[in-house]
MOPAC internal coordinates of N, CA, C and O (Angstrom, degrees):
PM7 1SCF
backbone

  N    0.0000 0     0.00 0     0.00 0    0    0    0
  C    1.4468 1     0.00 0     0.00 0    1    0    0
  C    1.5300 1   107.72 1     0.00 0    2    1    0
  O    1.2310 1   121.59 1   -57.72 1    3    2    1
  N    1.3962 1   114.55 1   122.28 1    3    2    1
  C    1.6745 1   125.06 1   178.30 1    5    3    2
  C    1.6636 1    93.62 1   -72.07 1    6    5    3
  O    1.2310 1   134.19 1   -18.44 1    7    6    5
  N    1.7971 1    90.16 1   161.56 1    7    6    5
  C    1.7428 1    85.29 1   168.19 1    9    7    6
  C    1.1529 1   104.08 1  -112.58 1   10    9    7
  O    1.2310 1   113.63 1   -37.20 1   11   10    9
  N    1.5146 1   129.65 1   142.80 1   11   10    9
  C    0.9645 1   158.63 1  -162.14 1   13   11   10
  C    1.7061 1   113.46 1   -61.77 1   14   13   11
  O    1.2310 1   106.95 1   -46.44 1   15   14   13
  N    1.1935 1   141.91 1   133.56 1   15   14   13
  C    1.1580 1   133.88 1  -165.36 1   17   15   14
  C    1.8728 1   115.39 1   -69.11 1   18   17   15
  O    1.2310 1   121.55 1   -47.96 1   19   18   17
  N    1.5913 1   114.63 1   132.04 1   19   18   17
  C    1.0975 1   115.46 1   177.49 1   21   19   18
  C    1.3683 1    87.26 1   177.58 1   22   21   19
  O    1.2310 1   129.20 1    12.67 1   23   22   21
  N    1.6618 1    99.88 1  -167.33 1   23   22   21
  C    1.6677 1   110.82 1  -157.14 1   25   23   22
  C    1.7967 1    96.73 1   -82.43 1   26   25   23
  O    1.2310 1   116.90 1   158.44 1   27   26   25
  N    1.0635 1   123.50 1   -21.56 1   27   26   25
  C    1.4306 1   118.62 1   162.17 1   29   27   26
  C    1.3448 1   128.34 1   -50.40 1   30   29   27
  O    1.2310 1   126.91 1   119.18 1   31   30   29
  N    1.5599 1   104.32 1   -60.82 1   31   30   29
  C    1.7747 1   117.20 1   175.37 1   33   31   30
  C    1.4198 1   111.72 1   -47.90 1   34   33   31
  O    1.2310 1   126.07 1   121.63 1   35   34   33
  N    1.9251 1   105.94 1   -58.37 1   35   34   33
  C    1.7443 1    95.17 1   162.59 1   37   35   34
  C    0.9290 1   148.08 1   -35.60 1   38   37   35
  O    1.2310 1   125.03 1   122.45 1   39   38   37
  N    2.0048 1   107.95 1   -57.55 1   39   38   37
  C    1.0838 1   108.61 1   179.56 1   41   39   38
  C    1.8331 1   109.84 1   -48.71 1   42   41   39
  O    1.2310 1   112.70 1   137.07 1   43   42   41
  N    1.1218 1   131.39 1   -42.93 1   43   42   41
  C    0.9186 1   155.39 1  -175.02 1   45   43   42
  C    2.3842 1   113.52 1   -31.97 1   46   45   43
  O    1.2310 1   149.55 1   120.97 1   47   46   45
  N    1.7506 1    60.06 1   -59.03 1   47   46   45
  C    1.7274 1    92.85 1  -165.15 1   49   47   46
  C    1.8247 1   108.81 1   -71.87 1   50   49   47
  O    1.2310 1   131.61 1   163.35 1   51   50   49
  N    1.1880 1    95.19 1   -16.65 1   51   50   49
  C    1.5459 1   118.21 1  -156.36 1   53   51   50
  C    1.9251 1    99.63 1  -115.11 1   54   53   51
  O    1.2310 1   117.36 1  -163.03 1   55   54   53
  N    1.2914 1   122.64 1    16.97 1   55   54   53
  C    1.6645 1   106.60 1   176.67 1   57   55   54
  C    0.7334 1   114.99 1   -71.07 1   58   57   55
  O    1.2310 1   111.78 1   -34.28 1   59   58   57
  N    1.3274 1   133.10 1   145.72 1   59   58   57
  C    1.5937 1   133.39 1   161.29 1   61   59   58
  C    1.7939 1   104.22 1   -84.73 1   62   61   59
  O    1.2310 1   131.86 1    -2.42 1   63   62   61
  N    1.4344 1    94.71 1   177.58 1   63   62   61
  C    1.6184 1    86.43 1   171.71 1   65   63   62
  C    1.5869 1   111.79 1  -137.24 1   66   65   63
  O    1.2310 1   129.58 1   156.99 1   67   66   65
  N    1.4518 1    99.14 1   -23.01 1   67   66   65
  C    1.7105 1   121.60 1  -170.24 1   69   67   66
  C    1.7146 1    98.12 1   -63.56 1   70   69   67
  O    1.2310 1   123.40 1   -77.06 1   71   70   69
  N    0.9220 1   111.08 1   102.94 1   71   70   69
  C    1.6796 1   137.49 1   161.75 1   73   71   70
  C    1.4453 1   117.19 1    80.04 1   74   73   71
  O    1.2310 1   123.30 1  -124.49 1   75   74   73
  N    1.1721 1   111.29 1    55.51 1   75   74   73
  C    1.9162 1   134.01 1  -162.60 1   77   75   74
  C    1.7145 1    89.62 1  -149.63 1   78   77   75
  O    1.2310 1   134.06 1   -65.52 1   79   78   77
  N    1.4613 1    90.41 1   114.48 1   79   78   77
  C    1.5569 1   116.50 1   171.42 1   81   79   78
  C    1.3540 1    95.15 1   -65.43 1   82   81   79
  O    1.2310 1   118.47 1    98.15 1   83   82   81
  N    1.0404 1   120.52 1   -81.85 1   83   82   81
  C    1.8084 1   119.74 1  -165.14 1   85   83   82
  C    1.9216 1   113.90 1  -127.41 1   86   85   83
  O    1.2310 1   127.06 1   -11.20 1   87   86   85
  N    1.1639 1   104.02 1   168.80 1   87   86   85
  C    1.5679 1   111.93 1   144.72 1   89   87   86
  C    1.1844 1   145.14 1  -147.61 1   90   89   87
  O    1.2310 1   107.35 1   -33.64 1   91   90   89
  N    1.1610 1   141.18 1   146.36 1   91   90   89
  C    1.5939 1   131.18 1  -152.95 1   93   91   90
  C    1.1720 1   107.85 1  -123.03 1   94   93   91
  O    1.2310 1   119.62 1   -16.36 1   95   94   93
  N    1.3222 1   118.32 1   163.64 1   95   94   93
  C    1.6838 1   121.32 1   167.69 1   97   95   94
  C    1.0859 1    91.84 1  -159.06 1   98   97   95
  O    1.2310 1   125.66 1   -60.24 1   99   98   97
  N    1.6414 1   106.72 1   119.76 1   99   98   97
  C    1.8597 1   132.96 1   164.85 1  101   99   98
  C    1.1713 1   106.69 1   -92.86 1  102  101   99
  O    1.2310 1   123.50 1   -36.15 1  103  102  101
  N    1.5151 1   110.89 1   143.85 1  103  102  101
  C    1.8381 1   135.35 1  -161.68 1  105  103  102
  C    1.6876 1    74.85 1  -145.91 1  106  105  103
  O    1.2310 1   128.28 1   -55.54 1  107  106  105
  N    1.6520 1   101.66 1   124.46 1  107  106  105
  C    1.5202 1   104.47 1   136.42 1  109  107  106
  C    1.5645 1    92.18 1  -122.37 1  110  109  107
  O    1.2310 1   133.17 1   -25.63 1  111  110  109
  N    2.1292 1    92.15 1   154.37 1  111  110  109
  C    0.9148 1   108.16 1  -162.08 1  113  111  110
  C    1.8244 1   112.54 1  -149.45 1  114  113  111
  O    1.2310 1   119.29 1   -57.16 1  115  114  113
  N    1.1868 1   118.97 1   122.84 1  115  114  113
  C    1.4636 1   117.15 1   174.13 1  117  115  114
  C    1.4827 1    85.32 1   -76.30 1  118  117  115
  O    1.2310 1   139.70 1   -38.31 1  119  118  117
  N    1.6325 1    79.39 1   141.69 1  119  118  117
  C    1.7432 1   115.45 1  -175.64 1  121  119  118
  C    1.5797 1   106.79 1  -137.43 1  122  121  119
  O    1.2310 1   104.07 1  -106.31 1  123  122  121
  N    1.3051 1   146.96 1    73.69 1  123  122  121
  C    1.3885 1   125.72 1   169.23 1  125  123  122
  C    1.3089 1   106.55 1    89.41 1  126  125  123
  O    1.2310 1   123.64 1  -146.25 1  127  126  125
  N    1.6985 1   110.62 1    33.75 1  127  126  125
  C    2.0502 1   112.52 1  -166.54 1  129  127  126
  C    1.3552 1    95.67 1    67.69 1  130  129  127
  O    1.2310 1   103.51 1   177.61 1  131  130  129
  N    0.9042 1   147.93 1    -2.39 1  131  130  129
  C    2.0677 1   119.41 1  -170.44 1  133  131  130
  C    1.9414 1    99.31 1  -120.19 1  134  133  131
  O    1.2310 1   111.30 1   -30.72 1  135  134  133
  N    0.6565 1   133.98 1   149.28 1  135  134  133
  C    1.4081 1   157.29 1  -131.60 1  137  135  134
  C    1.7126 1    97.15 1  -123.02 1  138  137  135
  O    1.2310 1   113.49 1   -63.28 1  139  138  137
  N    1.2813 1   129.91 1   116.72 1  139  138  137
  C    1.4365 1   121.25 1  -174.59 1  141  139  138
  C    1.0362 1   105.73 1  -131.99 1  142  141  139
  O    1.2310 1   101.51 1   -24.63 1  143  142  141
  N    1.6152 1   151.31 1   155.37 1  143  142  141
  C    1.0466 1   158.13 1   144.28 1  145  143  142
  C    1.6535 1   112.71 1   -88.58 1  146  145  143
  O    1.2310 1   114.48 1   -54.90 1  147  146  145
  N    0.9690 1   128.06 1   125.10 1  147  146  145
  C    1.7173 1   154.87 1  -142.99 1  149  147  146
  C    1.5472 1    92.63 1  -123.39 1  150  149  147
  O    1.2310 1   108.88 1   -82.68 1  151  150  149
  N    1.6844 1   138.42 1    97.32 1  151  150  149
  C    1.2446 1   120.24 1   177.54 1  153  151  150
  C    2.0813 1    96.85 1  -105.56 1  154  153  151
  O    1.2310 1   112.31 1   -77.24 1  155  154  153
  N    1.6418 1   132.11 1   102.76 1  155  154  153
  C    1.2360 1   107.69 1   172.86 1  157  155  154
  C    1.9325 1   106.67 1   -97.42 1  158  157  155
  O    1.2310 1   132.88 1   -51.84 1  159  158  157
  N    1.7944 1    92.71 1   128.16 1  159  158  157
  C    1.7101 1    78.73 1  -176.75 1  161  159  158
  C    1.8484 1   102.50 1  -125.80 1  162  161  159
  O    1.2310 1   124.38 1   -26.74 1  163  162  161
  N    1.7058 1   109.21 1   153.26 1  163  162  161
  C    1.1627 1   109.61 1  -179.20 1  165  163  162
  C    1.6908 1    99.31 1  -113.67 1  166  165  163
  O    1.2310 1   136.78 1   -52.79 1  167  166  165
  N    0.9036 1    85.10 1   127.21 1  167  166  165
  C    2.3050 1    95.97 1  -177.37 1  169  167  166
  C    2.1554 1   103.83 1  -110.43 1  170  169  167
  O    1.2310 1   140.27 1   -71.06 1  171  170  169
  N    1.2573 1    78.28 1   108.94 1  171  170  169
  C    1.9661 1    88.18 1   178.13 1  173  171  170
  C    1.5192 1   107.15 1   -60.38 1  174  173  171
  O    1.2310 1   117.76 1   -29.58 1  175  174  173
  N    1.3689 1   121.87 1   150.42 1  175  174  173
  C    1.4385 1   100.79 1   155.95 1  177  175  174
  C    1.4327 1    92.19 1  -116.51 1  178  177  175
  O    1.2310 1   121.52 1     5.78 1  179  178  177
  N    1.4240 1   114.69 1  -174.22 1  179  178  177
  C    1.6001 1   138.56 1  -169.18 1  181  179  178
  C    1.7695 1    97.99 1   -56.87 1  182  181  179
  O    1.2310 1   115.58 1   126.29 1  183  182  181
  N    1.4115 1   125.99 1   -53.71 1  183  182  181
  C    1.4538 1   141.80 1  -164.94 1  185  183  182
  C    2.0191 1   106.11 1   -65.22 1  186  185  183
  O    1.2310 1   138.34 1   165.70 1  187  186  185
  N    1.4946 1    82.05 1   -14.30 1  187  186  185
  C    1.8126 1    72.23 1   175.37 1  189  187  186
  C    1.9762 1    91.77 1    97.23 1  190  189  187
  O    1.2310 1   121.51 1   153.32 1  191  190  189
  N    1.5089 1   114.71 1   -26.68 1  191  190  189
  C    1.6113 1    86.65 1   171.72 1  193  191  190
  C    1.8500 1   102.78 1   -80.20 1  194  193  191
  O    1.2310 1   135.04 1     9.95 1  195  194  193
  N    1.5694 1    88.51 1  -170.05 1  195  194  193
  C    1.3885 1   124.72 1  -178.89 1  197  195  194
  C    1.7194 1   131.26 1  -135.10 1  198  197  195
  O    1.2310 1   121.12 1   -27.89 1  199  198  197
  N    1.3674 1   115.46 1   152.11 1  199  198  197
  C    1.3751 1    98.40 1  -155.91 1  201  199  198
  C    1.8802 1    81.22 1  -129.57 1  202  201  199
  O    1.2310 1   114.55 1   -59.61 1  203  202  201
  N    1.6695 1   127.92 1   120.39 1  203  202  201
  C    1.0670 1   111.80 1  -169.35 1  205  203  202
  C    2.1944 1   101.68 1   -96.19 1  206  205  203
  O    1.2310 1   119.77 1    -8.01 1  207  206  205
  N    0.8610 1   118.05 1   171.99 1  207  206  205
  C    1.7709 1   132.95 1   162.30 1  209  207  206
  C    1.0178 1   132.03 1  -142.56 1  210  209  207
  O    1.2310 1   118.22 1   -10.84 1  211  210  209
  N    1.4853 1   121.01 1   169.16 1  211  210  209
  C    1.5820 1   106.42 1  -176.55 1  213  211  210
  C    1.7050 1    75.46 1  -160.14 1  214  213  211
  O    1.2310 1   130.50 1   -40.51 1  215  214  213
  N    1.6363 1    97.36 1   139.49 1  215  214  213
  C    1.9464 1   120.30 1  -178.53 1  217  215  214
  C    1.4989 1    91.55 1  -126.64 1  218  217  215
  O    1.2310 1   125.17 1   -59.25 1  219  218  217
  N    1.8878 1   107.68 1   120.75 1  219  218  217
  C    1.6130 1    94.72 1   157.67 1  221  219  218
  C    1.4801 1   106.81 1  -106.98 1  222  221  219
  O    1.2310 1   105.66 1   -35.32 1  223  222  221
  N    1.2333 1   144.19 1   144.68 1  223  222  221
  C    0.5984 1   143.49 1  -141.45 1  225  223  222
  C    1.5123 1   104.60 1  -135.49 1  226  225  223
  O    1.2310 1   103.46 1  -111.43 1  227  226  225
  N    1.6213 1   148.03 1    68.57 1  227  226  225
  C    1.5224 1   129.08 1   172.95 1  229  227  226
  C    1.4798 1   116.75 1   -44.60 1  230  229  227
  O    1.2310 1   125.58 1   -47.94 1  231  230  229
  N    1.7459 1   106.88 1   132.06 1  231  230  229
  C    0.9246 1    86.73 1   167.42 1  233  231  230
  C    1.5951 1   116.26 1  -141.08 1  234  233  231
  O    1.2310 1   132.14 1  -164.32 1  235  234  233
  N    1.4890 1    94.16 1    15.68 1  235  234  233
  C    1.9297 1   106.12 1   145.80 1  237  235  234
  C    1.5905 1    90.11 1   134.05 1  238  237  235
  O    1.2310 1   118.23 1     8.39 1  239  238  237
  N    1.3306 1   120.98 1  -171.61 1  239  238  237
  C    1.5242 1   160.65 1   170.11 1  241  239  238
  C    1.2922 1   104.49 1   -58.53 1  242  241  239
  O    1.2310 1   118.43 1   -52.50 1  243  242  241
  N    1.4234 1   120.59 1   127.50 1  243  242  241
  C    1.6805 1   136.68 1   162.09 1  245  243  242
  C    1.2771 1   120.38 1  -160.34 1  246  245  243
  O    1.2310 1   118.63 1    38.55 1  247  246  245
  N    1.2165 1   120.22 1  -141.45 1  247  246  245
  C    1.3622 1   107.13 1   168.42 1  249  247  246
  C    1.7628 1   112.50 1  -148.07 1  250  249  247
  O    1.2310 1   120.28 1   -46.04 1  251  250  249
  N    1.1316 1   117.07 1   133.96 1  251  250  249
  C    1.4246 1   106.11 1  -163.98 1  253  251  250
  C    1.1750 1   117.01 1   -97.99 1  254  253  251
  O    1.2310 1   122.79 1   -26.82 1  255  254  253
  N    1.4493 1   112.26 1   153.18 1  255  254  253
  C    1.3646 1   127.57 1  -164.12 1  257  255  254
  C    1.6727 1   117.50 1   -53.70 1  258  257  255
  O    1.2310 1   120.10 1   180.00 1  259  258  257

């Protein structure tokens, strides 16, 4: 599924990379009733590669929107 056009997709569509250590995008997310925080991060190195991650994070019981 593409994401749909708005100031998200841009920002998206639109990163630069030239002198930006990293970038992140946080998802919280009901999972199974429990409440998670989703950290995905991209870290530049000096050579022009990149090293990607992903943090899930529980962070308990609520109720979702």
């Amino acid at each position: 599924m593409g994401a749909k056009a708005g100031p998200l997709k841009s920002a998206f569509d639109n990163l630069k990379t030239q002198g930006v250590v990293s970038h992140s995008l946080v998802t919280y997310r009901y999972l199974n009733g429990l409440l998670q925080k989703e950290t995905v991060t991209r870290k530049y190195q000096t050579n022009g590669d990149y090293l990607d991650s992903t943090v899930v994070e529980p962070i308990g019981k609520g109720s979702s929107v």
